[in-house]
PANU-588784 format. One record per residue: x, y, z of N, C-alpha, C, O, CB in turn. Coordinates in steps of 0.2 Angstrom, whole numbers. Atoms other than C-alpha are relative to their C-alpha. Glycine has a CB too. Layout:
// residues N
[pt [X,Y,Z],[X,Y,Z],[X,Y,Z],[X,Y,Z],[X,Y,Z]]
...
***
This chain:
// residues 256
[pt [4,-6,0],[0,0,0],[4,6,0],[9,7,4],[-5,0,6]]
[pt [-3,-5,-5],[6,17,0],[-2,4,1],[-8,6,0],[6,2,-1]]
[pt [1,-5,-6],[9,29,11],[-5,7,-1],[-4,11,-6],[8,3,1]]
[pt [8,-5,-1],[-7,41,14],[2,6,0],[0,11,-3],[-5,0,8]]
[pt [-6,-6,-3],[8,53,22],[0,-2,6],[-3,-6,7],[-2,8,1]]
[pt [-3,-2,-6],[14,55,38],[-4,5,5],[-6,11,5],[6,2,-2]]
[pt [4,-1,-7],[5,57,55],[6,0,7],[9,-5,8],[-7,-7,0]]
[pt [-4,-2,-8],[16,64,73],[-6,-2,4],[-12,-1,1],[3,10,2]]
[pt [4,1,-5],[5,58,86],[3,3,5],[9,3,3],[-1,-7,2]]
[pt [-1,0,-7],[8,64,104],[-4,-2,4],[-10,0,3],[1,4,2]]
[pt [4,2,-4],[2,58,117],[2,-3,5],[8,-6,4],[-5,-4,-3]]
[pt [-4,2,-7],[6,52,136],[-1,-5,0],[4,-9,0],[-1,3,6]]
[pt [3,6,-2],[-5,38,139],[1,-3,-5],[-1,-2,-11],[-7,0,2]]
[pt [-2,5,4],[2,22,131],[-5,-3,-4],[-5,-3,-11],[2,-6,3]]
[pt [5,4,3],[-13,13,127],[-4,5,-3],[-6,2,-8],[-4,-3,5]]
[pt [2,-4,6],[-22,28,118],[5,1,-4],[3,2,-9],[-2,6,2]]
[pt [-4,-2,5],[-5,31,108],[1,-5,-6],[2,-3,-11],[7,0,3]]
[pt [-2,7,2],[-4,12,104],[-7,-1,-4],[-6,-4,-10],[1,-6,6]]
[pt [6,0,2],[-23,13,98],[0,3,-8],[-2,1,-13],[-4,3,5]]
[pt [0,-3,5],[-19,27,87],[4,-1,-5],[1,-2,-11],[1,5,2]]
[pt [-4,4,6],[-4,20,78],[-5,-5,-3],[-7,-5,-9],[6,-4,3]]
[pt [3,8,5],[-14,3,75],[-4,3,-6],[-4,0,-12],[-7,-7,5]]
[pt [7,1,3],[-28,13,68],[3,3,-8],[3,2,-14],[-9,5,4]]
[pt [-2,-5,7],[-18,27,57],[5,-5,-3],[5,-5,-9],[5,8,1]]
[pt [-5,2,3],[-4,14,53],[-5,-6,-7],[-3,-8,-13],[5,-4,6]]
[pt [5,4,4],[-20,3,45],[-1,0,-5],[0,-4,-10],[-6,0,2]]
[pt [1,-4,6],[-24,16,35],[5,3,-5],[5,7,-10],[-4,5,2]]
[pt [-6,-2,6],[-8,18,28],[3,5,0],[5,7,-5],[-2,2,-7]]
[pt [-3,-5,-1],[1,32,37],[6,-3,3],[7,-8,6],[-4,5,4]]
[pt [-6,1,-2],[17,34,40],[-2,3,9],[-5,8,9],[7,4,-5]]
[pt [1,-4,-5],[17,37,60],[5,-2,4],[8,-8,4],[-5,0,3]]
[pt [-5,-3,-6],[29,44,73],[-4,3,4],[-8,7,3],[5,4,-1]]
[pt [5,-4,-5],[25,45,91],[4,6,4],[10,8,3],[-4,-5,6]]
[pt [-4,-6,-6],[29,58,105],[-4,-3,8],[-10,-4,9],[-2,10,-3]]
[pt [5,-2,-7],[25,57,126],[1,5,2],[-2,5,7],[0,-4,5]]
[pt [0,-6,-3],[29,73,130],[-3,6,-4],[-7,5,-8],[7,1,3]]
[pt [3,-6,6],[24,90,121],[7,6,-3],[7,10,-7],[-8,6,6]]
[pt [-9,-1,4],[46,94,119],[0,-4,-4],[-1,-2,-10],[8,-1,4]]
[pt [-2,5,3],[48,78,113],[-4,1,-11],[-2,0,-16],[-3,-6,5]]
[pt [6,-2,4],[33,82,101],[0,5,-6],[-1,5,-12],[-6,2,4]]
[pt [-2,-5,3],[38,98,95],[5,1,-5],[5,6,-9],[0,3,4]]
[pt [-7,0,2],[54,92,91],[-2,-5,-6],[1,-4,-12],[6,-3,5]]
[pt [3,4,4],[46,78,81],[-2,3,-7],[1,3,-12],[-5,-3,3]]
[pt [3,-5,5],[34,90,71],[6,3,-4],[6,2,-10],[-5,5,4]]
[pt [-5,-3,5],[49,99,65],[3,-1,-3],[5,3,-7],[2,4,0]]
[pt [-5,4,5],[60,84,59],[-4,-2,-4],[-1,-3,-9],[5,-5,3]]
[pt [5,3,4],[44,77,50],[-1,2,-2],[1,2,-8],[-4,-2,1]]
[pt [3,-4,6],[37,89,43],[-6,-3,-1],[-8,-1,-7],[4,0,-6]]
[pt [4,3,-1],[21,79,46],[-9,2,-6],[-11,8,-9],[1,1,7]]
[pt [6,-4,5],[3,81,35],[-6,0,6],[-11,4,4],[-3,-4,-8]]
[pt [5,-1,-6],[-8,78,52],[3,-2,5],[7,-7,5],[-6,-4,-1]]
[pt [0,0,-6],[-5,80,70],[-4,-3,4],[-9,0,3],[0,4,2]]
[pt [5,-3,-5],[-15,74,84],[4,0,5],[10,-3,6],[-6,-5,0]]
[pt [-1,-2,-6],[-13,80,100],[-3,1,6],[-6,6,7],[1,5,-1]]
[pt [3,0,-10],[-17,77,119],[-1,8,1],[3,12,-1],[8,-5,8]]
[pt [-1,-7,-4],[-23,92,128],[2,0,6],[3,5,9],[-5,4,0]]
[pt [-5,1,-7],[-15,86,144],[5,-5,-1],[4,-11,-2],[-5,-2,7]]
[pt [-9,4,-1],[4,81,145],[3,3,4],[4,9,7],[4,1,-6]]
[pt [-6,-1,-6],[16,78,156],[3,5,2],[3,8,7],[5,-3,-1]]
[pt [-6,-9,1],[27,95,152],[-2,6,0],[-3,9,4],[5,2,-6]]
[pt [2,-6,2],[20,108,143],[-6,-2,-2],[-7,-8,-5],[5,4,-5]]
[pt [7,0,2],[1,112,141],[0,0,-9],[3,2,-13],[-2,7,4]]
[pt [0,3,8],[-5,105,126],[-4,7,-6],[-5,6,-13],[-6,-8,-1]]
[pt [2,-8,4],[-11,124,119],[7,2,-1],[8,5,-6],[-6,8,4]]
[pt [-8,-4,2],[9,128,121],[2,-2,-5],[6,1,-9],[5,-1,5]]
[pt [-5,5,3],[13,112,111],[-5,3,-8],[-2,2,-13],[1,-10,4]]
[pt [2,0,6],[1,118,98],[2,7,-3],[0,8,-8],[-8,-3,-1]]
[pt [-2,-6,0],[7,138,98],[6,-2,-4],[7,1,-9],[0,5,6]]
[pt [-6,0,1],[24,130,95],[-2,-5,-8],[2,-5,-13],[4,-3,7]]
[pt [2,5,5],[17,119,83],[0,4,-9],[4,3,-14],[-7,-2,2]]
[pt [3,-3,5],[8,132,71],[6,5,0],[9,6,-6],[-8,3,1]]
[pt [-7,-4,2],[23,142,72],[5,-2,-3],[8,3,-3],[3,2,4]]
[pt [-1,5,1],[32,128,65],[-2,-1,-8],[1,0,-13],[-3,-5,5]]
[pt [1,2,3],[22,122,54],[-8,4,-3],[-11,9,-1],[2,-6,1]]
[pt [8,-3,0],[2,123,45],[-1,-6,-3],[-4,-7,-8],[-2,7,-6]]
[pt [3,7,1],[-1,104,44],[-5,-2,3],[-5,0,9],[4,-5,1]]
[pt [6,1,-5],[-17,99,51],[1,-3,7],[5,-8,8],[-7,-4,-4]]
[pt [-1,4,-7],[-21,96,71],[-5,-1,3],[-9,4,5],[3,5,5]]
[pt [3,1,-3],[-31,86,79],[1,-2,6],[6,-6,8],[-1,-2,-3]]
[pt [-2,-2,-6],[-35,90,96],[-3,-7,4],[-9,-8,3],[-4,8,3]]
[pt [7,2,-2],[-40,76,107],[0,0,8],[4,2,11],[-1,-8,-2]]
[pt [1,-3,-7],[-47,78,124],[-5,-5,2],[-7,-9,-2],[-1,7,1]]
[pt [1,3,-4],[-56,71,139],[-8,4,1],[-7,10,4],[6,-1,4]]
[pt [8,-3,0],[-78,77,139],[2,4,4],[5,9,0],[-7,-5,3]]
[pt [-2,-6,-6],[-73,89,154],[5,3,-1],[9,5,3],[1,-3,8]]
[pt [-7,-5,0],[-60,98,145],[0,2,-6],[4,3,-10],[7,-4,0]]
[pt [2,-3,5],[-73,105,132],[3,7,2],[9,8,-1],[-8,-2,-1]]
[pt [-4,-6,2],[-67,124,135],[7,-1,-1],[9,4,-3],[-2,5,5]]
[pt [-5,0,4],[-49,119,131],[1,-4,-6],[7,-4,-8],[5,0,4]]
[pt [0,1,6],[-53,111,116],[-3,5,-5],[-2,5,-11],[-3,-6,-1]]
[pt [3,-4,5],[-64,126,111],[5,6,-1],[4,9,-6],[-6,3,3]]
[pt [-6,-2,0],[-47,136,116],[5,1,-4],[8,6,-7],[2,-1,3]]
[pt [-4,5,4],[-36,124,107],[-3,1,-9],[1,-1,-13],[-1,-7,3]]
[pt [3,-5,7],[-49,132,91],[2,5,-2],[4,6,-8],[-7,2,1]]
[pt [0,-6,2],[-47,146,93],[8,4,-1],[9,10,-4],[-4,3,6]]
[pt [-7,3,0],[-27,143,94],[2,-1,-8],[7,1,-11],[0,-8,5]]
[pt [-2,2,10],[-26,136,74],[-4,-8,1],[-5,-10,-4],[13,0,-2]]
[pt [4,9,1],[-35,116,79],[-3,0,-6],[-5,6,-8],[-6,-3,5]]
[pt [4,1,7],[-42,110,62],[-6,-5,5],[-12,-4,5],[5,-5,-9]]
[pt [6,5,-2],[-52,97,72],[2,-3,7],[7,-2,10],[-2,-7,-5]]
[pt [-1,3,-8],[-56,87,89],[-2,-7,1],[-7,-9,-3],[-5,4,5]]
[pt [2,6,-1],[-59,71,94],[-1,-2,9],[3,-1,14],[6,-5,-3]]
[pt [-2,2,-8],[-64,66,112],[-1,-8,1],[-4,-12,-2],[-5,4,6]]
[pt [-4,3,-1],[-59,54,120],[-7,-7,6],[-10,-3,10],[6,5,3]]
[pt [-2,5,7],[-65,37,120],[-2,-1,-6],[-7,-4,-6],[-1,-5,0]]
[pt [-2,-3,7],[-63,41,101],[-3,-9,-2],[-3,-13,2],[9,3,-2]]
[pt [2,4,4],[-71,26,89],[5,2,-7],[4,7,-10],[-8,1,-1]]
[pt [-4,4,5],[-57,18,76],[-2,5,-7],[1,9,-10],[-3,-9,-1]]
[pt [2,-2,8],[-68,23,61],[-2,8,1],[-5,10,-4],[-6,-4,-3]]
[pt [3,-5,-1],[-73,40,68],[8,6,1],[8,12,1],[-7,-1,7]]
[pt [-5,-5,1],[-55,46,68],[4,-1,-7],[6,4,-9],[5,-1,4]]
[pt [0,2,6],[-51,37,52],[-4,5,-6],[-1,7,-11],[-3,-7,0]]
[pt [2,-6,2],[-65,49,46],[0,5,2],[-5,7,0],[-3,0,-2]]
[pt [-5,-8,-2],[-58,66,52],[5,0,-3],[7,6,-4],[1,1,7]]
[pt [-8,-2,1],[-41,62,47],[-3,0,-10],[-1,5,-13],[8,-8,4]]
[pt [2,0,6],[-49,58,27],[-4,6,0],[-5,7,-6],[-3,-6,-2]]
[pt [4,-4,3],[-60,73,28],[5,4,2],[2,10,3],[-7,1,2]]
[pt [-5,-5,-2],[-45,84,34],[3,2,-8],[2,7,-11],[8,-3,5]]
[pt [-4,1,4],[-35,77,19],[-4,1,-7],[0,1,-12],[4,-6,2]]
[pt [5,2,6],[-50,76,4],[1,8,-2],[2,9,-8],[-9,-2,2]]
[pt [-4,-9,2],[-45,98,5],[4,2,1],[4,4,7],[-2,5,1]]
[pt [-6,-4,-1],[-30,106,2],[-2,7,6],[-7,11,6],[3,3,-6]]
[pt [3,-8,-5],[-28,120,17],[1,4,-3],[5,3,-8],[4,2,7]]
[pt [0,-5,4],[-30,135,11],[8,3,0],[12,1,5],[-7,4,1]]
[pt [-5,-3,0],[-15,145,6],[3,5,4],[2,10,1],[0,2,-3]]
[pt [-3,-4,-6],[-5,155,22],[4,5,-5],[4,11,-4],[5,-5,7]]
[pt [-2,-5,2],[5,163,9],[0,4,-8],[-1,-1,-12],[4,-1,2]]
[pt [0,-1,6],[6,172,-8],[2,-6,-5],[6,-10,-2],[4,5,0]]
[pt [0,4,4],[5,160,-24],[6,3,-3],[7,9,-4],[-6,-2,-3]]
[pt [-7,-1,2],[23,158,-32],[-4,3,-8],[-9,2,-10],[7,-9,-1]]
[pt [1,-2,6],[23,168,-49],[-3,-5,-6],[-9,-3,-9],[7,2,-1]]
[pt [1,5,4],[23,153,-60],[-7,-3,3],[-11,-5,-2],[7,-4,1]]
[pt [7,1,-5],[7,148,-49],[-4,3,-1],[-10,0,-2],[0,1,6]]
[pt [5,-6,1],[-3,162,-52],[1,0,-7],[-4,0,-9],[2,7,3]]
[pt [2,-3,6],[1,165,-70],[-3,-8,-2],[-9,-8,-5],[6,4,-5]]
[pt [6,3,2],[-5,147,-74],[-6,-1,2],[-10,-4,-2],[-1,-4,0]]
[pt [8,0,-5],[-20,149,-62],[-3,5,-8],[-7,3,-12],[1,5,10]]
[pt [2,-6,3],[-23,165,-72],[-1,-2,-9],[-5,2,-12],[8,6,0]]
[pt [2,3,9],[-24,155,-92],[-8,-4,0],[-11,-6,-5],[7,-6,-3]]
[pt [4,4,-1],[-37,146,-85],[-8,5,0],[-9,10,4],[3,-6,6]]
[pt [5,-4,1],[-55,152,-90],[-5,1,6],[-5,-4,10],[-2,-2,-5]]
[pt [2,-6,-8],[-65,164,-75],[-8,-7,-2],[-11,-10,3],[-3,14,-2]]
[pt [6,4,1],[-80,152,-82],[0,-7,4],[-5,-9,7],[-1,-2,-8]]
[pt [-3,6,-2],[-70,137,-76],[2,1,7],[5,-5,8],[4,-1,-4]]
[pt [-2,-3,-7],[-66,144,-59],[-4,4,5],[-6,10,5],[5,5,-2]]
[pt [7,-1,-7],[-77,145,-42],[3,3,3],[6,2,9],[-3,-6,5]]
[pt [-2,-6,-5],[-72,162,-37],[-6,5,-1],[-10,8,-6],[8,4,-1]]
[pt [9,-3,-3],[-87,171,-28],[4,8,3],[10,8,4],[-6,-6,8]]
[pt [0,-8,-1],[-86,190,-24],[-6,1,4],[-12,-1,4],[-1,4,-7]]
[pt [5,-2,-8],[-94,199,-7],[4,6,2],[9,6,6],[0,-8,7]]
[pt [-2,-5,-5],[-91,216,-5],[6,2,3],[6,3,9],[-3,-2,3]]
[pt [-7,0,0],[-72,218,-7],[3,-7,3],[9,-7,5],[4,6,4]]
[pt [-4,7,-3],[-71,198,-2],[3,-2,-8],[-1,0,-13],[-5,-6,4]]
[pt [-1,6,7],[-63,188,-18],[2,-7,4],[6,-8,9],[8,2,-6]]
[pt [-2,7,-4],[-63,169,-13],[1,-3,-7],[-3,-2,-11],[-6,-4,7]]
[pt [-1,4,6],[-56,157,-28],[1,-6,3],[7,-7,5],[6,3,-4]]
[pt [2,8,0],[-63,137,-23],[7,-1,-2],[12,-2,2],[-8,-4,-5]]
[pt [-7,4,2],[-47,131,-34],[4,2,1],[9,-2,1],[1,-1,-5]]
[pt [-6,0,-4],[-35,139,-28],[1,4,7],[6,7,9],[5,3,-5]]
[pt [1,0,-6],[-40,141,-12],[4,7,4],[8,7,8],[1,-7,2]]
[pt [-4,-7,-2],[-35,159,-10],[-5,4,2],[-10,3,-2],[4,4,-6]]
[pt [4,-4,-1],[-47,172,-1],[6,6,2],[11,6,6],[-5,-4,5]]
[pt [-3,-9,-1],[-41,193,-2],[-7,4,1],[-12,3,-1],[6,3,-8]]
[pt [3,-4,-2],[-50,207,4],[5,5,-1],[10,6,1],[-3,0,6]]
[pt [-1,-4,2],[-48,220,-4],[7,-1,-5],[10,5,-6],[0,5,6]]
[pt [-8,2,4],[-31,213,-14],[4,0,5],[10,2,4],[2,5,-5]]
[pt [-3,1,-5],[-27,209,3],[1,-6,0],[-4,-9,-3],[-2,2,6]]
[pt [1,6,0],[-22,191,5],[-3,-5,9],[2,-9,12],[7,-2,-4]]
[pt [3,3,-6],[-30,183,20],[3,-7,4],[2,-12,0],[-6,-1,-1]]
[pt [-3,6,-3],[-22,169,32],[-5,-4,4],[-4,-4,10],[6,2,3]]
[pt [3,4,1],[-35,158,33],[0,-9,1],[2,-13,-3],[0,2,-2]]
[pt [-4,10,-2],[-35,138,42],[-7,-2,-4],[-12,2,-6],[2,-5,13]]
[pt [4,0,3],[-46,128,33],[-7,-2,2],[-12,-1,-1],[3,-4,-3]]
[pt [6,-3,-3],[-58,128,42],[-5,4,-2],[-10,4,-5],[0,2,5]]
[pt [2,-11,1],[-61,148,41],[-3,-2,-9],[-8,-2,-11],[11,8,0]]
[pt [3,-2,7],[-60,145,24],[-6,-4,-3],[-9,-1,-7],[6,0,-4]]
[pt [5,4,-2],[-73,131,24],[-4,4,0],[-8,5,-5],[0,-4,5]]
[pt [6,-1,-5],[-84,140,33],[-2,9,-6],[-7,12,-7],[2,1,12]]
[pt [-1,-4,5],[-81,155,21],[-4,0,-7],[-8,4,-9],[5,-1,-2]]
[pt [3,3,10],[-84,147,3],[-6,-1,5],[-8,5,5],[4,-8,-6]]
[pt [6,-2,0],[-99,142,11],[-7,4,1],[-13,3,1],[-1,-2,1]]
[pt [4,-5,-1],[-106,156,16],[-2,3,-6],[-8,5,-6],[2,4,4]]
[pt [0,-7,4],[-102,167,1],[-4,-5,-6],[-8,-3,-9],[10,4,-1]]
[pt [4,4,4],[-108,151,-10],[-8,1,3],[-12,1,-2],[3,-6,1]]
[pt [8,0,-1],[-126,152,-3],[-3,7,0],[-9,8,2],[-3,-3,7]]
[pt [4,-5,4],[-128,169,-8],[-5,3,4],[-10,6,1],[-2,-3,-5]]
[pt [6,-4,-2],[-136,176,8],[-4,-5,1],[-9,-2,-1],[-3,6,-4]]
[pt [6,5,-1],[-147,161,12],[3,1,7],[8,4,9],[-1,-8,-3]]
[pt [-1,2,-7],[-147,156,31],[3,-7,1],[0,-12,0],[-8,0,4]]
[pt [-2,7,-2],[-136,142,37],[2,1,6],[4,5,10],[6,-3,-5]]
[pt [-1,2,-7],[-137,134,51],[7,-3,4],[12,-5,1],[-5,-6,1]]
[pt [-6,0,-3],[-126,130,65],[4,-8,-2],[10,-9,-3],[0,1,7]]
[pt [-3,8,3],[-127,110,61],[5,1,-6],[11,1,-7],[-7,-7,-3]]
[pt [-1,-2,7],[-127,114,43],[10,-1,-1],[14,-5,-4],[-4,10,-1]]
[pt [-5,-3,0],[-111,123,46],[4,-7,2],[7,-10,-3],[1,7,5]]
[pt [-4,6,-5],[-103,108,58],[3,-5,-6],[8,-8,-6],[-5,-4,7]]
[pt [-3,8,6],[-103,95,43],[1,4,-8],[1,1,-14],[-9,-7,-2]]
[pt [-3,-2,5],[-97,108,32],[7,-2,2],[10,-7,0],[-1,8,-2]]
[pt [-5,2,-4],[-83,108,43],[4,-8,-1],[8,-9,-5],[-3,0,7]]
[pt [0,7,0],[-81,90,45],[2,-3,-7],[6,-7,-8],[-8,-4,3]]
[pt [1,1,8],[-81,88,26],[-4,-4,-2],[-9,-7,1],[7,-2,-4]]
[pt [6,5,4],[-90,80,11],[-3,-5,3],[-2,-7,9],[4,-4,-7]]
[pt [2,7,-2],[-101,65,11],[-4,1,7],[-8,-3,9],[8,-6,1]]
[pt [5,2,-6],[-110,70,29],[-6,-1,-2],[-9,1,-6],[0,4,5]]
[pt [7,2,2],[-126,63,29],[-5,6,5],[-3,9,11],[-1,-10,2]]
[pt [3,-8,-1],[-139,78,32],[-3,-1,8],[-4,3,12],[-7,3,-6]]
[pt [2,2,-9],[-145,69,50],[6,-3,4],[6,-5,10],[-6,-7,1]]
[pt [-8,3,-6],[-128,64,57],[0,3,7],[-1,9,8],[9,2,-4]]
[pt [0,-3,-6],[-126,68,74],[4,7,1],[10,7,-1],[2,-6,5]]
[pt [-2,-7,-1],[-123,87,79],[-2,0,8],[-7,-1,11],[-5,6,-4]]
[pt [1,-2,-7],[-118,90,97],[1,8,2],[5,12,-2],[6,-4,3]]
[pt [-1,-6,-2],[-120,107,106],[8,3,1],[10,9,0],[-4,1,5]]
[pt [-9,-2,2],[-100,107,107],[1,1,-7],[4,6,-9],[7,-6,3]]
[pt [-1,0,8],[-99,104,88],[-3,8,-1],[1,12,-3],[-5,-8,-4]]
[pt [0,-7,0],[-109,119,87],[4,8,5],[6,13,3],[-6,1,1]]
[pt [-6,-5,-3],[-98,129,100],[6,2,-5],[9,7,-5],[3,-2,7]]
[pt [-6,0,1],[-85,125,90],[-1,4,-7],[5,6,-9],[4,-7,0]]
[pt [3,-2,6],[-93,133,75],[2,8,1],[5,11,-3],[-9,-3,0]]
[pt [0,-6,-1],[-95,149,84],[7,4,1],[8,10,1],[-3,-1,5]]
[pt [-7,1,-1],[-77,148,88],[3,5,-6],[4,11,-6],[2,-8,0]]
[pt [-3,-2,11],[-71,148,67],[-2,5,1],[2,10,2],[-4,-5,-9]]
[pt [3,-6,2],[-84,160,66],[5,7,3],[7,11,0],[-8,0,2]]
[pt [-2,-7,-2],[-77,174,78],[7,0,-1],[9,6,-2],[-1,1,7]]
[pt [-6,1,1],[-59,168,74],[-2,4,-9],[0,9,-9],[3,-9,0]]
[pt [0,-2,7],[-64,172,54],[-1,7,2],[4,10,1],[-6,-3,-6]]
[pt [4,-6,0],[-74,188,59],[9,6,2],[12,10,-1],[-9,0,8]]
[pt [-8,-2,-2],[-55,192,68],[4,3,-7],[5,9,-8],[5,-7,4]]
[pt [-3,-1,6],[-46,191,52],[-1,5,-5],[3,8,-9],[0,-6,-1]]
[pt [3,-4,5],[-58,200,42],[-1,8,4],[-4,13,2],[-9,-3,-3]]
[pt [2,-6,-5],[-58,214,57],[-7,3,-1],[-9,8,-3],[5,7,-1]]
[pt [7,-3,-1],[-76,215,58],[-5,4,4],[-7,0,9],[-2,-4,0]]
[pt [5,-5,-5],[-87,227,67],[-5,-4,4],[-8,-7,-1],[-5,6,-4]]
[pt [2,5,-2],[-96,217,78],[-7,1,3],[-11,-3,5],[5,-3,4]]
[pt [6,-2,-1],[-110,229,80],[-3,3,-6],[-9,4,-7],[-1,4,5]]
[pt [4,-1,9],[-112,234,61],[4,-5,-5],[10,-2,-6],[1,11,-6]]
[pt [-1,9,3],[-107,216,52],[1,2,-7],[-4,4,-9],[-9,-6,1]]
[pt [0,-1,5],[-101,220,36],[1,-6,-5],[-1,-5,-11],[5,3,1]]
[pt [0,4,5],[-98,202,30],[-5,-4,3],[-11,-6,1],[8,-4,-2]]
[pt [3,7,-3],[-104,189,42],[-6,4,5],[-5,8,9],[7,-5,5]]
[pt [5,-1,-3],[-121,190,50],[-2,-6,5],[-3,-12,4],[-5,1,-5]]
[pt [2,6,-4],[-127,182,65],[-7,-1,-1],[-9,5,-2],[2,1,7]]
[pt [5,3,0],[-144,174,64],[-2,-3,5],[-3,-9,4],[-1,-3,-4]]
[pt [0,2,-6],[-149,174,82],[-4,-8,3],[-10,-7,1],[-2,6,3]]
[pt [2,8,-1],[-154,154,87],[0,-1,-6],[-3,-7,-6],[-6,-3,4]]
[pt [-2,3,3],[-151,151,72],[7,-2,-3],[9,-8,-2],[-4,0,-3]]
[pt [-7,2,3],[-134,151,63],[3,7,-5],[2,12,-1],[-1,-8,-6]]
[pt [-3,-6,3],[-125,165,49],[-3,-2,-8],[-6,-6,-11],[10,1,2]]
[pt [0,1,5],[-126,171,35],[2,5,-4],[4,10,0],[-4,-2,0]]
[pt [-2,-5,1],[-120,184,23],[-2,7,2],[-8,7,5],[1,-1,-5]]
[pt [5,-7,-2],[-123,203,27],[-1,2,-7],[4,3,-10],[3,8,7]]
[pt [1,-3,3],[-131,211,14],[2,5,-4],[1,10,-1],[-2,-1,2]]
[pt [0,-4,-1],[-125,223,4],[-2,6,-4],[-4,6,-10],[4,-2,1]]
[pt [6,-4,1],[-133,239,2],[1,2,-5],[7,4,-7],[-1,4,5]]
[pt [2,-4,6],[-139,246,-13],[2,4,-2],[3,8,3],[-5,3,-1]]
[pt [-4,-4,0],[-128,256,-23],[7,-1,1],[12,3,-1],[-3,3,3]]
[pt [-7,0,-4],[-112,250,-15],[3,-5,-6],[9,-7,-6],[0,-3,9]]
***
C-alpha cells in the first residue's frame, strides 16, 4: 500500500498512543509518536508531518503551548484530542489554529474519518502563490473557476485563496470552509449543524449527529474568521449572525 503521508502523534497515555498508531498505521500512514509535548515539538519539525494529533493534557508543557509552537512551525493539520470535561480547552485549542477534535473514548472509524476529511481539501493558502502559480492559475478560464465575490471579499474554490480588498488573508481551513460556504449560498441562512458538517467535510449525511460542542466550535471559526476580516461586531459587514439560528452573509446595500 502506500503511504497516505505521515501522521506525529503525541500523546502520554500508552494505550491511547498504541490505539492510534494501530488505527492510522491501518490506513496507511506513515506514523511517529511523541510522550511529552518537547519531545513532540521536536518531532513535528523533523517530520514535517501532514496531520498531527494532539493530547490536551501532557506531562510538560500544556498542550495549547505544544500547539502555539506547533503552528509556528508548521500549517499541517491538528487534531485536538481531549477528555468530555476539557470541552473549553478544546474550544481554546480552536481558537489557537486546531483544524479538528476528537474526544476521548474516540471510535477507530470516527478518527479514520476526520483524518480523510482533513486530507480530501487542500488547506487553504497562508501565503502568496509563487509567480509561476498564479500565471497558470490566471490562463485558465473565470467560467471554469469558483471564485465568488462579497463586497471587497474575492474567494477562488481552486486555488483556495481568499483577499479582501487585494489583501491576501491567512486563513486555516476551516475559516476558509466556513467561508466558501457562506459566500456560496448567496445570503441564504445556514445553520449551525449545517455549518458543523461543512466543517467535518464532504459525504456527511444531512442527520448525522450534531452535538452542542460541535456547534460551539462553529462559533469559535466563526469569531476567529470575523477576527481576520476585522469585523465590526455591531455593524457586520460580511458575516451576519442569525440569532438561534446560525449566519449568514450581510447584505450589501444598494448602490455599493
Amino acid at each position: 500500500m502506500a503511504s497516505q503521508g505521515a501522521v506525529v502523534v503525541i500523546e502520554d497515555d500508552a494505550d491511547v498512543r498504541n490505539l492510534l498508531v494501530a488505527v492510522l498505521q491501518q490506513s496507511g500512514f506513515d506514523v511517529s509518536t511523541a510522550s511529552t509535548g518537547h519531545e513532540g515539538v521536536d518531532l513535528v519539525r523533523e517530520v514535517g508531518p501532514d496531520v498531527v494529533t494532539l493530547d490536551v493534557g501532557l506531562p510538560d508543557i500544556d498542550g495549547h503551548e505544544v500547539l502555539r509552537q506547533i503552528r509556528a512551525a508548521t500549517d499541517c493539520y491538528v487534531i485536538m484530542l481531549t477528555a468530555r470535561a476539557e470541552e473549553t480547552d478544546t474550544l481554546m485549542a480552536l481558537q489557537i489554529g486546531a483544524d479538528d477534535y476528537l474526544t476521548k473514548p474516540f471510535r477507530p472509524r470516527e478518527l479514520r474519518a476526520r483524518v480523510a476529511a482533513l486530507l480530501r481539501r487542500p488547506r487553504a493558502q497562508r501565503t502568496a502563490p509563487r509567480p509561476d502559480v498564479a500565471q497558470s492559475e490566471s490562463t485558465v478560464p473565470l467560467s471554469k473557476r469558483a471564485i465568488l465575490h462579497h463586497d471587497g471579499l474575492v474567494l477562488d474554490a481552486n486555488a483556495r485563496v481568499v483577499t479582501l480588498e487585494g489583501d491576501m488573508l491567512t486563513l486555516t481551513r476551516s475559516e476558509f470552509e466556513l467561508l466558501h460556504d457562506l459566500m456560496r449560498s448567496a445570503g441564504a441562512v445556514r445553520t449551525k449543524a449545517e455549518l458543523v458538517r461543512v466543517v467535518r467535510g464532504g459525504g456527511q449525511p444531512t442527520d448525522s449527529y450534531v452535538s452542542d460542542f460541535d456547534q460551539r466550535a462553529i462559533e469559535v471559526h466563526i469569531g476567529n474568521l470575523r477576527r481576520k476580516l476585522e469585523e465590526d461586531s455591531k455593524n457586520p459587514r460580511w458575516i451576519m449572525t442569525v440569532r438561534g439560528v446560525g449566519y449568514r452573509l450581510t447584505p450589501v446595500a444598494e448602490g455599493e
